[in-house]
C-alpha positions in Angstrom: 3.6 -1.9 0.7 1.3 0.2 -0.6 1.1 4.3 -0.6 -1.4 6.6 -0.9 -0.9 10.2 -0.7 -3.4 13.1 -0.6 -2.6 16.9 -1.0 -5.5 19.5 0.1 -5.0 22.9 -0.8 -6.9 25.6 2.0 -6.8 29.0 -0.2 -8.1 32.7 1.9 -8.5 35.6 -0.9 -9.0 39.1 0.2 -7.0 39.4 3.3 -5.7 42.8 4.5 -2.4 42.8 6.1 -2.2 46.3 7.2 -4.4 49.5 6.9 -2.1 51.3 4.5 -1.6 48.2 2.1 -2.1 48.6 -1.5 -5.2 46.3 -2.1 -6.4 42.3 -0.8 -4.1 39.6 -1.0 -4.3 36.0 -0.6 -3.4 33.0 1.8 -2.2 29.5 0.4 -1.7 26.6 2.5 -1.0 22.7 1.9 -1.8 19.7 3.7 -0.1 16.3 2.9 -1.4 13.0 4.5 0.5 10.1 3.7 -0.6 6.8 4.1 1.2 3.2 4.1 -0.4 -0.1 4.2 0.7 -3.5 4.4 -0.5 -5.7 1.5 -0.5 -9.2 1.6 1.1 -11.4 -0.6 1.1 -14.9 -1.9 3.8 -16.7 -4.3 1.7 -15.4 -6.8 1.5 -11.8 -6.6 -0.2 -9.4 -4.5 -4.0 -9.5 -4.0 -4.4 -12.8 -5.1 -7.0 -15.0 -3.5 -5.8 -18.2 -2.8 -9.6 -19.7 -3.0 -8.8 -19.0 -6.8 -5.9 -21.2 -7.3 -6.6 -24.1 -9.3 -5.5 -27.2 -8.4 -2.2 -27.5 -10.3 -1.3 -24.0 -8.3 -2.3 -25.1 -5.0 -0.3 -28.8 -5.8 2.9 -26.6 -6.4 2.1 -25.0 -3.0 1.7 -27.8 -1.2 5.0 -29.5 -2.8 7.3 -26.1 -2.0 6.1 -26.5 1.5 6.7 -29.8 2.0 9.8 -29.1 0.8 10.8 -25.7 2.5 9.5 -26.6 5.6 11.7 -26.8 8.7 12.4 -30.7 9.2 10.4 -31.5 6.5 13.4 -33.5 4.3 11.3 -36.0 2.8 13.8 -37.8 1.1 12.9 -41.0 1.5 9.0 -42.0 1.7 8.5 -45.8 3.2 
């Protein structure tokens, strides 16, 4: 999962709030957006390509999901 978040600030200088105030004042306000995203991930990390495996890597693969795989008991190879 990956989060981003980004604050803006919206400042107003020189408001008057009534006739009889002493002088201007200001106006402050925030606005948070957050934002989550769904990062894919391979055995080997996040952001990984999996063109960029060499072939060791992608032999490993192969053998944990031959392995891991529903049904796929391949304990005895004729």
């Amino acid at each position: 999962m990956h989060r981003t978040t980004c604050t803006r600030e919206y400042r107003k200088t020189g408001i008057s709030y009534s006739p009889g105030s002493s002088g201007p004042s200001s106006l402050v306000q925030f606005h948070t957006i957050t934002r989550k995203e769904r990062t894919r991930a391979t055995p080997y990390g996040f952001g990984v390509d999996m063109t960029s495996l060499s072939a060791s890597q992608l032999a490993i693969l192969a053998a944990l999901g031959l392995t891991k795989s529903p049904g796929g008991n391949l304990k005895y190879l004729n």
